[in-house]
C-alpha positions in Angstrom: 101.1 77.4 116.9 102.8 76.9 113.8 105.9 74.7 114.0 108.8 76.8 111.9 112.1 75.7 113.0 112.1 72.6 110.8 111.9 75.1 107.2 114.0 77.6 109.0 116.9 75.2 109.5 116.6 73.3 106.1 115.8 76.3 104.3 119.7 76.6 102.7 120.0 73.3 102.0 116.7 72.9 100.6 116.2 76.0 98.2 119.5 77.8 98.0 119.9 77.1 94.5 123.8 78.2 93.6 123.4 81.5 91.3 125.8 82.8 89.0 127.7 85.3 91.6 129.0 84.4 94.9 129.0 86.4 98.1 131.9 87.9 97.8 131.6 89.0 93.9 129.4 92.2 95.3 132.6 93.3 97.8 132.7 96.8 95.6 129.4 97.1 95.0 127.1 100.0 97.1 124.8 98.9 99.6 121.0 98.7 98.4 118.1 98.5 101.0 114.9 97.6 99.7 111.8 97.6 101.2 109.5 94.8 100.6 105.9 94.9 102.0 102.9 92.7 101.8 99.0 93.0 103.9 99.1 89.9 106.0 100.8 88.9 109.3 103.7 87.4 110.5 102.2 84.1 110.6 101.3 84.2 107.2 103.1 82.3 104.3 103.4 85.1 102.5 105.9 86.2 105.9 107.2 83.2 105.3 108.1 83.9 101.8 109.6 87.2 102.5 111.7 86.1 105.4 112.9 83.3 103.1 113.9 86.1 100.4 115.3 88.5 102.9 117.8 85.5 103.8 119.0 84.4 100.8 119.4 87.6 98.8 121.8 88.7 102.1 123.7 85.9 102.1 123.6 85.5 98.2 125.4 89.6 98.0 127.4 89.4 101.2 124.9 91.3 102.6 125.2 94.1 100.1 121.3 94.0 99.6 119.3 94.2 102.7 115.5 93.6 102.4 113.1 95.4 105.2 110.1 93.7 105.7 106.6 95.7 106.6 104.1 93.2 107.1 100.5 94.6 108.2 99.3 96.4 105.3 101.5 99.2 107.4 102.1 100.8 104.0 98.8 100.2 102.1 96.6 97.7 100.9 97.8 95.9 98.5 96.2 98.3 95.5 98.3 101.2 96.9 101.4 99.2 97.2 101.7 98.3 93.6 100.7 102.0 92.8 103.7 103.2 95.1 106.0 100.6 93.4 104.7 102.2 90.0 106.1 105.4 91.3 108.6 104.1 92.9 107.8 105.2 96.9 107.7 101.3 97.5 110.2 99.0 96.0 108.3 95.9 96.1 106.5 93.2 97.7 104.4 89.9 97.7 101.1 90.6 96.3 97.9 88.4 95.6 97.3 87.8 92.1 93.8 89.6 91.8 94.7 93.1 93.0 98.0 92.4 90.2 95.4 92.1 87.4 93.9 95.5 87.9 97.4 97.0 86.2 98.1 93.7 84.0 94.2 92.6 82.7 95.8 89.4 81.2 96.8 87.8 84.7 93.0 87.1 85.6 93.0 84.6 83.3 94.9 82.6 86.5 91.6 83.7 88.6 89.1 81.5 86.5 87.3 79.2 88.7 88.4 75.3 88.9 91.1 76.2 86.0 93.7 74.3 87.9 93.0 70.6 89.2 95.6 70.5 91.9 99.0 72.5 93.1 101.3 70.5 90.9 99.4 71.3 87.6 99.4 75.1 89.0 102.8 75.3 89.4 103.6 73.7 85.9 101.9 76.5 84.1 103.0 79.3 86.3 106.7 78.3 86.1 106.1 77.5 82.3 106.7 79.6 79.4 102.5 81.2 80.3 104.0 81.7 83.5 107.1 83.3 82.8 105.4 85.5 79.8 102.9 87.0 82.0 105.9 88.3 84.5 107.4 89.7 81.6 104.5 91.7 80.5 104.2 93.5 84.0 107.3 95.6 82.2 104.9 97.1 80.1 102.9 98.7 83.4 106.4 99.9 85.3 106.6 96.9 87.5 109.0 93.5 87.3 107.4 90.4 88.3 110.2 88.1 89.6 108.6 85.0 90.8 105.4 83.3 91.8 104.8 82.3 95.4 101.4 81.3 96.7 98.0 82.5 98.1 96.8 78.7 96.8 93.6 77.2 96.4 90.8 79.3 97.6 87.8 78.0 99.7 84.4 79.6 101.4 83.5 80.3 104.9 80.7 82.4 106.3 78.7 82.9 109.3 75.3 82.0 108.4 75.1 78.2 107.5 77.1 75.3 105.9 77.4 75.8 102.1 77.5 71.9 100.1 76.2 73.4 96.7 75.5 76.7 95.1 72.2 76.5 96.3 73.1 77.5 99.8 75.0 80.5 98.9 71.5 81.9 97.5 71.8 85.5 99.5 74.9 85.2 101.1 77.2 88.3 101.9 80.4 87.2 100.1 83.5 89.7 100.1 85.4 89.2 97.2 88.8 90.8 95.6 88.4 94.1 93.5 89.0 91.8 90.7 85.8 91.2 88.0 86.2 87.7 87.4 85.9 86.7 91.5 82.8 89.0 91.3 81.4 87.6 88.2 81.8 83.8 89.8 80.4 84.9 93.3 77.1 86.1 91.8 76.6 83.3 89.5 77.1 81.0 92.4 74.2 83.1 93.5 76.2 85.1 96.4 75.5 88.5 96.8 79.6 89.6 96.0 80.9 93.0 97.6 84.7 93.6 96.7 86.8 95.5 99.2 90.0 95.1 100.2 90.8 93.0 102.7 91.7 95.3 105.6 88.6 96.5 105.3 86.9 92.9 105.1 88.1 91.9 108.0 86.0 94.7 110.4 83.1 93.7 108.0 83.5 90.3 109.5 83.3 91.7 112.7 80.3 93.9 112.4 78.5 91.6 110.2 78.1 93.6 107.3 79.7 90.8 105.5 78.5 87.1 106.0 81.6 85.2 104.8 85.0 85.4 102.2 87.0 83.1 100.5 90.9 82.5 101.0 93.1 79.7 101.3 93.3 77.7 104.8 96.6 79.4 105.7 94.3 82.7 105.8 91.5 81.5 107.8 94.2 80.4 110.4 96.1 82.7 110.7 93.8 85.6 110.7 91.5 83.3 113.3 88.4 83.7 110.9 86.8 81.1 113.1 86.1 83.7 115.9 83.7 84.8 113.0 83.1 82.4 110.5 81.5 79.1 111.5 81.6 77.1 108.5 84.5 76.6 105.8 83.7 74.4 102.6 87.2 73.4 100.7 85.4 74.2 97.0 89.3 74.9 96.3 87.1 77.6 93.5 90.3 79.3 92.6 94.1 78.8 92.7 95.5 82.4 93.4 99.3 82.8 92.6 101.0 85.6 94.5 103.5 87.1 92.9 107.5 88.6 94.0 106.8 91.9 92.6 108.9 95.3 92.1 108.5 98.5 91.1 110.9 99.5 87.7 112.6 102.3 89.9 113.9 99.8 92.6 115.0 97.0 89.7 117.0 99.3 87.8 118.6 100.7 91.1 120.2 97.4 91.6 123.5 96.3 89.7 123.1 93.5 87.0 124.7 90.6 88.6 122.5 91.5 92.1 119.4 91.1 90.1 120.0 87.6 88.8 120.2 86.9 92.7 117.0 88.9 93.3 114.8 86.6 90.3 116.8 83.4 92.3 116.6 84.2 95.2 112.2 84.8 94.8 112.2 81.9 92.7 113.4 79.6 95.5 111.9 81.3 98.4 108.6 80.6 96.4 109.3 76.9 96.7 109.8 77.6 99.7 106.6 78.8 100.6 104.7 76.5 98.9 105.9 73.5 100.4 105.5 75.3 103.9 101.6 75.7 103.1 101.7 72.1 102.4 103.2 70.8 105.1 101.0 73.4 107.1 97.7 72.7 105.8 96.7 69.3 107.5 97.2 70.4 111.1 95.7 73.7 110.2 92.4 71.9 109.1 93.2 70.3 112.6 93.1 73.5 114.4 90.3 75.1 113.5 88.2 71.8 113.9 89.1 72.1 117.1 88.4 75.8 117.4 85.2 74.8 116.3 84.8 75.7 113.0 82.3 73.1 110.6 84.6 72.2 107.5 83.2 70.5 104.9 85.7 68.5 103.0 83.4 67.2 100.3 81.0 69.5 98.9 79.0 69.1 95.3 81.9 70.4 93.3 80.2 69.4 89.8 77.4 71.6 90.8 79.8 74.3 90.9 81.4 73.9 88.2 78.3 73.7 86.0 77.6 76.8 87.8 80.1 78.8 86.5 80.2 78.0 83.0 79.0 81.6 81.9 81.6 83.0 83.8 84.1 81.5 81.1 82.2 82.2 78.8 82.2 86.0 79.3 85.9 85.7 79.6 87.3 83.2 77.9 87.6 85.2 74.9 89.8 88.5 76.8 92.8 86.5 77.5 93.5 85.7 73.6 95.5 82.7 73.2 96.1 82.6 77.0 93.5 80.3 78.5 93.9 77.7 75.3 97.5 77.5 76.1 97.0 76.8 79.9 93.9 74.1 79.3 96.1 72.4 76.9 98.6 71.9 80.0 95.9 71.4 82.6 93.8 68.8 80.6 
């Protein structure tokens, strides 16, 4: 059970950053309601996030903009949410990183394997100037990328045998993001690596036409992976970002001064939300241990890294100056 009453009552005076306009500043302005989905469930951080949003951007315009969550996947996976925010049927949501670079090719460069050492260095380069540059660019695809929130570091399960080294994953049934660099990595770890989307992955599971995936702890919780996947090995392959996204029909519905609370208000439920998963991850860990899940907290890494070192070197090169700007902050 995930304890949430200690962020939900320190969650003002924590992250309610003072922006520009106060709540009474929007008393003549028209009542907006947007509708903000995502594909996970209500014990997901990304939840977490969007409640956290939902809050402050009410209290922020005196309630003049009220966010409606759908949580789910109830409207689409999260390909077909960006494509309604595109044509403006959804206004916006919180949306893994991956599926994002289908539209925006340059924000894979955040899904190359072991780029980022730890959460701090992450978070330096995604609230950076790289950071900040690549939300700007989603303009050029009809979408506005307010902030970056958290799917985190990544790790393995599957139901077939504990993985320390690449040399266990020889075979293995790996679903994957529709998103070429995760495939790319998966095979030359030596996985056999089927992208689908992860509605879809999770009756794979199920049936077993899939032997394992790869998410962040919070995921594997929350979803109760462990019902299926016996083993879990933190390789912590990937930091995925999530991004506060919108659709360009929904932003330039909304009055100046109630965007600037929009970007704030994303940017700290984001903090938010990563400082939850944080908190959260240690007696997750605990949880599924005791679920029965085998978690191996200290695989080869080096051997996976090595691994992988074709996988930048097919890509390193489509990002332009993009990668050397982010190793020169993460080195």
């Amino acid at each position: 059970m995930l304890r949430r009453s200690f962020f939900a009552t320190a969650a003002a005076a924590t992250f309610a950053t003072a922006v520009g306009a106060a709540p009474e500043d929007f008393a003549d302005m028209d009542p907006v309601t947007l509708r903000l989905a995502h594909v996970v469930n209500e014990q997901d951080g990304f939840h977490v996030a969007a409640e956290q949003f939902r809050d402050l951007v009410a209290e922020r315009t005196g309630g003049k903009v009220t966010v409606e969550i759908f949580p789910n996947a109830t409207l689409g996976d999260e390909r077909t949410l960006l494509e309604g925010m595109q044509i403006g049927s959804i206004d916006m949501g919180v949306i893994t990183n991956g599926p994002v670079s289908n539209f925006l090719p340059e924000m894979a460069v955040f899904e190359l394997p072991f780029l980022f050492p730890s959460n701090e260095v992450a978070y330096e380069v995604l609230d950076g100037e790289v950071g900040q540059e690549l939300l700007d660019r989603l303009e050029n695809v009809n979408l506005k990328g307010l902030a970056y929130a958290e799917r985190g570091f990544r790790n393995l399960t599957n139901s077939v045998r504990p993985v320390a080294s690449p040399a266990d994953m020889d075979g293995l049934r790996i679903r994957v993001m529709e998103n070429p660099v995760y495939i790319d990595t998966f095979r030359e770890l030596g996985a056999n690596a089927i992208p689908m989307a992860w509605t879809e992955a999770l009756t794979a599971m199920q049936q077993d036409t899939i032997d394992g995936q790869e998410n962040p702890v919070g995921v594997v919780h929350s979803f109760k992976l462990d019902e299926t996947q016996d083993y879990m090995t933190m390789t912590r392959h990937s930091y995925a970002p999530a991004i506060f996204v919108m659709g360009m029909a929904a932003w330039n519905k909304v009055p100046e001064e109630a965007q600037d609370v929009l970007i704030q208000s994303a940017q700290d439920a984001a903090a938010y939300e990563r400082q939850f998963n944080a908190d959260m991850e240690t007696q997750l860990l605990d949880e599924l241990r005791e679920r029965g899940m085998e978690i191996d907290t200290d695989p080869d890494l080096t051997s996976f890294k090595e691994q992988i070192a074709p996988v930048y070197e097919q890509y390193g090169d489509q990002f332009g100056d993009l990668l050397e700007r982010i190793q020169a902050q993460t080195n």
